[in-house]
N, C-alpha and C positions, 0 to 999 in steps of 0.2 A: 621415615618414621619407625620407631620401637613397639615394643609391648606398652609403654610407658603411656598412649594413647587410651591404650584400654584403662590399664590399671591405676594409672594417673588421674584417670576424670579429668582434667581438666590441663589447661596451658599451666596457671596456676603454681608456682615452682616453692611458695609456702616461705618467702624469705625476703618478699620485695619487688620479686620481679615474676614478670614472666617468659615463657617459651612460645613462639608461635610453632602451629596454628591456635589458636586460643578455640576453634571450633573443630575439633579434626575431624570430620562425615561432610557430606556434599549438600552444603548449604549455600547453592550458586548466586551471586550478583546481589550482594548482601546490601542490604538499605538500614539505615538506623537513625531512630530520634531519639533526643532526651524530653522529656517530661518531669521537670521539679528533679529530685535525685536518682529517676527511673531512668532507663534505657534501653528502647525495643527495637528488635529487628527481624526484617521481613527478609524471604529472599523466592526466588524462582521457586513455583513447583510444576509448570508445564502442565503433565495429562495427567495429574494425580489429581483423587480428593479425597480428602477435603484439599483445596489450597491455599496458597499463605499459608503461611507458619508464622507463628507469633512469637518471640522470643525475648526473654527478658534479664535482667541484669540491672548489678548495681555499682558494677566494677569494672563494664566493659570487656573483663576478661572470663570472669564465671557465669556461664549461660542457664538457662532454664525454658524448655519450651511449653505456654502455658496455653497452646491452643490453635487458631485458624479463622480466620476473616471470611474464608470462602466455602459455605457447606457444598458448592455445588460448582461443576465448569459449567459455564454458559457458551454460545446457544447449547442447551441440553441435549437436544438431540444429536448434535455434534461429536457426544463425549460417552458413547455407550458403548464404545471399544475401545482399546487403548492407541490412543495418540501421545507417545511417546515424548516427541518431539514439538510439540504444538500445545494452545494453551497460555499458559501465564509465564511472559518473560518479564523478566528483570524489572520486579514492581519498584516504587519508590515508597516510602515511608514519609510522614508530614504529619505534626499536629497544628491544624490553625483553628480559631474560632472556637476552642474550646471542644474539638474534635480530633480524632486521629481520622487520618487519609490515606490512604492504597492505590495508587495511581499503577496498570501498567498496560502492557501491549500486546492483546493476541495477535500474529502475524497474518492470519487467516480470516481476520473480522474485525479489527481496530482496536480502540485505548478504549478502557475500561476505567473504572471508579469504584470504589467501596468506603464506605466511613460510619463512625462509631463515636460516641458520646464517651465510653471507654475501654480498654483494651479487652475485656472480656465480653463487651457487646452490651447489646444487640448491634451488629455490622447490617448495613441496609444490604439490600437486594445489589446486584453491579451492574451499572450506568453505563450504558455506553454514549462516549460522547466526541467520539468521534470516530466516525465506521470506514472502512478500509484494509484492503491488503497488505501488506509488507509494511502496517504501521507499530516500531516496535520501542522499545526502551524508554516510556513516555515519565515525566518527571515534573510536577506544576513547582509554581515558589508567587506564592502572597506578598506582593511587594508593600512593607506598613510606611515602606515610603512614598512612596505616590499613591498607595492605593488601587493597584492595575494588578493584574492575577494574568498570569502567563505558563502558558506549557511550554514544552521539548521534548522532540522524538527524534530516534532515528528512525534508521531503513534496512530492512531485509533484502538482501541481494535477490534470494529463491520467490521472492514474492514480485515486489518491484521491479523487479530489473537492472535495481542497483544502487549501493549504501556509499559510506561513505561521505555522508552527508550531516546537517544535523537541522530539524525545523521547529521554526516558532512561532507560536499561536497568542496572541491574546484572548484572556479565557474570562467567559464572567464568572465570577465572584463566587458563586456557591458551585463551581466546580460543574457543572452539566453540561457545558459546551464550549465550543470556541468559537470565536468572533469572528475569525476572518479565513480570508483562502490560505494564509502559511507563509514565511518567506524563509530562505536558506539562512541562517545566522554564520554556519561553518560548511563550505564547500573543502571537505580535506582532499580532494584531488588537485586543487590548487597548492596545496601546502607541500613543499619538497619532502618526499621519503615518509609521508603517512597513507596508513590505508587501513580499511576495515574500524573506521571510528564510527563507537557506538557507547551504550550505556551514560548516556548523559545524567549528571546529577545538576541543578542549578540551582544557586543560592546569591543573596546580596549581602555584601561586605566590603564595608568602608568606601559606600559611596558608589562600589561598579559590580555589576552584572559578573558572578563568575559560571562558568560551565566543567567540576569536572567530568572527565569523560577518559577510558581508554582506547588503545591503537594497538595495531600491529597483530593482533590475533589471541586470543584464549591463551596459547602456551609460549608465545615469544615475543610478546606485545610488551608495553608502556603504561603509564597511567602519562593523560596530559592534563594542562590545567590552559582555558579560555577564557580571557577577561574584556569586558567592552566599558565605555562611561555610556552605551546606552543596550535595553535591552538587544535590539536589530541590530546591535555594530555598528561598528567593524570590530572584530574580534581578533587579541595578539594570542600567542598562541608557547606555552614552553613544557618541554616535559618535564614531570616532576616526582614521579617514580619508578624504574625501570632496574632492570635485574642485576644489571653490573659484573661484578664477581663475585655473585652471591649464588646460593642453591635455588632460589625461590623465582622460577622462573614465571612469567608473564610479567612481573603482577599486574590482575586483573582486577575491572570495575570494584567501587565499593563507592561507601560513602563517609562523610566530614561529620565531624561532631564535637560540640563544644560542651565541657563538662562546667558544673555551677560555677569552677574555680576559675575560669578562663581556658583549661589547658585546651588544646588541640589535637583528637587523634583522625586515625582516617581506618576502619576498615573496608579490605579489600577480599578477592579471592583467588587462589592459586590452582593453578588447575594439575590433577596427578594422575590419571588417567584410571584404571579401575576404583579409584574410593573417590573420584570427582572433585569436585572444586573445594579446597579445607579452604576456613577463615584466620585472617591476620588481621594483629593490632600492628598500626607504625604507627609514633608519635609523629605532631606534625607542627610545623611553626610558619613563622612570618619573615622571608628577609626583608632587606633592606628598599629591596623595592617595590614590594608590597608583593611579590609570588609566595605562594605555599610551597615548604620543605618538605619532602616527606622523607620517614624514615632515618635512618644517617646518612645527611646529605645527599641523596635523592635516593638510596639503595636500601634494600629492605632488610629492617632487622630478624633475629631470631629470637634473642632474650636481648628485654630492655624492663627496665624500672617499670611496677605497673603505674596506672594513674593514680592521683593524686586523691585517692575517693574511700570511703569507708569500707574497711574490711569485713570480709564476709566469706564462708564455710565455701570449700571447694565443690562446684559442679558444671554440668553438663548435662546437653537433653537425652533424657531419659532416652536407655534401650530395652532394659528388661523387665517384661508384665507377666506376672502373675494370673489376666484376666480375673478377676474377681467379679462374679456373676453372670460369664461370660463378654463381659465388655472388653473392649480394648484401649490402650492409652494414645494422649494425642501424638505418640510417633508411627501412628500405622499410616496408610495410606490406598488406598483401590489405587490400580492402573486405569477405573474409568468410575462416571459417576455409578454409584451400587443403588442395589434393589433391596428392597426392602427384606427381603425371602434371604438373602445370601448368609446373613446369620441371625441370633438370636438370645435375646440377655433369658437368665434363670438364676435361682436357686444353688445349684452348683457349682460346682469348679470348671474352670477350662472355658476356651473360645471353640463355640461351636460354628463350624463352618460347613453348610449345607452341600452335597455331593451334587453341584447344578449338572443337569444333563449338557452336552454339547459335544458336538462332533470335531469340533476346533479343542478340546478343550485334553483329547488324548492325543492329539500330534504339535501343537504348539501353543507354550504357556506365553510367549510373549503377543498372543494375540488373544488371550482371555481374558475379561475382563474382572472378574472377580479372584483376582491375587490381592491379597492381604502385606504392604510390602512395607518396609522401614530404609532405612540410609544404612551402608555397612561403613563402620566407623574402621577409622583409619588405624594401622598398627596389627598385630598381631596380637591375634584371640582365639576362641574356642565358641561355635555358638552351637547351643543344647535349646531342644525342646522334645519335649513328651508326645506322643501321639496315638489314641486308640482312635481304629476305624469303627465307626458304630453302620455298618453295609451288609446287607445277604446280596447284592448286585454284582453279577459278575461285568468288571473292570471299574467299578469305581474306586476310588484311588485318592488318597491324602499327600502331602508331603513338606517338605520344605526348601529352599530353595534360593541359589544363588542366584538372582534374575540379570541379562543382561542383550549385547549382542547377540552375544553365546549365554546361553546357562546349561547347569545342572542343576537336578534335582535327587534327594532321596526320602522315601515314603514306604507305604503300604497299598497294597492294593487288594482286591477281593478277587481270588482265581478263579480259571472257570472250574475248579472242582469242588469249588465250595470254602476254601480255607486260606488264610490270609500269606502277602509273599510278600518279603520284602524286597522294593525296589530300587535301582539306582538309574537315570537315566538322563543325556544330554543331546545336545541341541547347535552344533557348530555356526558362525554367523550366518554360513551361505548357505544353511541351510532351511528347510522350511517344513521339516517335523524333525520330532527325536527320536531316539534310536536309546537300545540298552548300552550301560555303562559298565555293567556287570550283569551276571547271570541273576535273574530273578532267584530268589531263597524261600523255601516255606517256612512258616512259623509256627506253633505250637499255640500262639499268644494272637490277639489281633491290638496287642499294645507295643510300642518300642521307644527305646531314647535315643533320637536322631543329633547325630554329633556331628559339625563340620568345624577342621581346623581351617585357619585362614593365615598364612604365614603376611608378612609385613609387606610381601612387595603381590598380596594377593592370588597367591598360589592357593585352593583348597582341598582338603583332603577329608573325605567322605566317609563316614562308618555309624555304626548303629549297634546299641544291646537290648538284646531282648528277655534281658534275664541270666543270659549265661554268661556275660563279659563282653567288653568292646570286640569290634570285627570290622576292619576294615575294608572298605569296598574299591574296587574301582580304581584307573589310574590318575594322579592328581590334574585337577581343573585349574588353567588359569583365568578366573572371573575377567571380564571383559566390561565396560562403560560402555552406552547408548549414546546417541547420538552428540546431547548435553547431558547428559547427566551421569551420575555414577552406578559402578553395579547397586544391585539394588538385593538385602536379603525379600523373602517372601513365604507364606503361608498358601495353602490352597486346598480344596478340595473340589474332584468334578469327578464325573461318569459320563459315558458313555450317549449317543442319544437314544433315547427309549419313552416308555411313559410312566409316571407313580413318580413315588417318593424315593431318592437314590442312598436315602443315609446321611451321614454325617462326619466328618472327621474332628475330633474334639482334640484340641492341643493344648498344652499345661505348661506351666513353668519356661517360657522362653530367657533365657540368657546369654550373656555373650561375655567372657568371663577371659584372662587372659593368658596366653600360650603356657601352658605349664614346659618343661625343660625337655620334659620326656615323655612324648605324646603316648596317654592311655592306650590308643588303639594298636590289636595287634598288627603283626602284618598282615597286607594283602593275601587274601586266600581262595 
């Protein structure tokens, strides 16, 4: 990937066609329906919230994210620290019955539900309806031809004891339960040379039962396609999208979608390891024996013709907030569900983010719960935010923040002599506190404009002005992914533990703007 990510907005190449990823930030195990000329998509958000993401399109290839299905992780008490890795896999997306659906799989507590009259809600409360460990990637399909409502799930190895599998439920009708005890549809350890199949999509077409689903792993894997003439099989079995000799390695799960014209695409997700899983359009068709094509003949494209569907203004979901009134927009996310206290709308300018006290909260950010975080979009950029400490508490502390494995951070903090420092400071994976990255700085100011570059294959370089000109800090970080997921930017403010009120860190203007030729900051000093 280029700068062309940033400054591009979108896949969108303004001439006919497009470039994949048509989503480039970590928008993992992407599900999509259409709706009349609409087209939404949901994907993974694990231990954030809000979760779900809601995202919309009229083109397939130009995105817009306009919201969340889920204000809250369930069980709640579950989700008051960050669980990174745990949470909401690989939801499905469905509209039946004059409803939108969200089917998906906590690994730790079972399949869940949520659904909605319309995309902006009211989304009910989430259903669990079927309780279990290691039950994941679940996926229903309303069958208008008999009339029977049926699930599919996989299996989590770390939970169960072992995936590889794939089960089917007959479900009643309104989605709350399933009928019966499960029967295997797809045992892939029978099947020569697959392993690790998971993310089931299930759909009916022309008469038979299809299952897609991918194999082989997140970054070296397949897409396969499973089809029976009954739900329970017996199910044949061919792959139908896989990396070839192409750059686009896995590719991984997504989902089918049929546009008003007929056409056929399929997004999927590719997995790059610090900017996480980007999204792909392949076109997809029908041979002769009734299997789905995908891609050019089964390998995935880069640029291909867009679809066939009305043109419309280049975009992509939002990264840069102004905060107006101190709100934030729907690309932020908590690493767990938040408290009510952690910020605060007004009047004025800027996201005010309360300095929570906590003793976890000066040795490691990846166990705080109140980081303020977004997806870091793929490509090279520059991301800026503003920051005044509003603190007389000596160590509490604002910043901003590459979140990951590993991260860095750079902020301000409150010294103990009374007077603001600016700081830089990181956090190795095996590690389990942070350490300085550079010498703390005093400041004159208790405001600054916190810059980090981010070169294309994710290298960062840290600096800040405070009035007098850029000043680079520190020797460059390379951001690191989480277990699923990608590095993650982030906002925060914390202190120390103590008692009272610790202040505030108010931040302004965030942007993420792209690599200028000749980076501002000076050198290291």
């Amino acid at each position: 990937m280029t700068g062309a990510a940033v400054t591009g907005v979108t896949g969108d190449l303004g001439d006919g066609t497009y470039r994949n990823p048509v989503l480039a930030a970590d928008w993992s195990d992407p599900d999509v329906v259409r709706v009349g000329e609409d087209y939404y998509l949901t994907a993974s958000s694990f231990g954030r919230a809000p979760g779900l993401p809601l995202l919309h399109s009229r083109d397939l290839v130009n995105w817009t994210l306009v919201g969340h299905a889920l204000e809250r992780l369930v069980p709640e008490e579950a989700f008051t620290r960050p669980r990174h890795d745990r949470g909401v896999w690989a939801p499905s997306f469905r509209h039946h019955d004059g409803r939108f659906w969200i089917f998906w799989g906590d690994p730790d507590h079972g399949i869940f539900q949520v659904n909605s009259p319309s995309i902006e809600g009211p989304w009910s409360l989430p259903h669990l309806l079927k309780e279990g460990r290691g039950l994941i990637d679940a996926c229903p399909l309303w069958d208008d031809e008999t009339g029977e409502a049926y699930l599919v799930h996989g299996w989590a190895k770390s939970r169960a004891g072992f995936n590889n599998r794939l089960t089917g439920h007959r479900m009643s009708p309104d989605g709350t339960k399933v009928l019966d005890e499960g029967r295997t549809l797809v045992d892939a350890d029978l099947v020569p040379g697959w392993f690790t199949l998971e993310g089931p999509k299930l759909y009916r077409h022309e008469g038979r039962y299809w299952i897609l689903a991918p194999a082989g792993g997140v970054a070296t894997g397949w897409q396969g396609a499973f089809r029976a003439d009954s739900f329970f099989g017996p199910y044949e079995e061919r792959i139908v999208l896989s990396q070839g000799d192409t750059d686009v390695n896995g590719p991984h799960q997504g989902g089918w979608v049929r546009t008003g014209a007929g056409e056929d695409w399929f997004l999927h997700f590719q997995q790059t390891g610090a900017h996480g899983r980007l999204v792909h359009l392949q076109p997809m068709r029908w041979d002769a024996d009734g299997w789905p094509v995908l891609g050019d003949e089964g390998s995935p494209v880069r640029v291909h013709r867009k679809p066939a569907l009305p043109e419309g203004p280049p975009s992509r979901p939002a990264v840069d907030d102004a905060f107006p009134g101190g709100a934030f927009g729907p690309q932020w996310q908590w690493t767990a569900n938040p408290g009510a206290e952690w910020t605060s709308t007004h009047d004025g300018k800027g996201l005010r983010l309360a300095c929570l006290r906590s003793e976890r909260a000066a040795d490691d950010l990846r166990t705080v719960p109140h980081v303020l975080t977004q997806r870091l979009p793929a490509g090279a950029g520059a991301v800026e935010v503003r920051l005044r400490l509003d603190s007389r508490v000596p160590g509490a502390h604002a910043g901003l923040v590459v979140l990951g494995d590993a991260y860095a951070w750079i902020g301000l903090e409150h010294g103990p002599d009374g007077g603001p420092l600016l700081v830089h400071r990181f956090a190795p994976g095996n590690a389990d506190r942070e350490r300085d990255a550079a010498r703390a700085r005093p400041l004159d100011s208790d405001e600054a404009l916190l810059r980090i570059e981010v070169t294309a294959d994710a290298r960062c370089r840290f600096s800040y002005d405070a009035g007098e000109g850029p000043v680079r800090l520190g020797p460059e970080f390379a951001a690191t992914p989480w277990r699923w997921v990608g590095a993650l930017l982030g906002l925060f403010a914390a202190a120390p533990e103590g008692e009272g009120h610790a202040g505030t860190g108010v931040f302004d203007d965030f942007r993420v703007r792209a690599m200028p030729s000749t980076p501002p900051a000076a050198a290291a000093r």
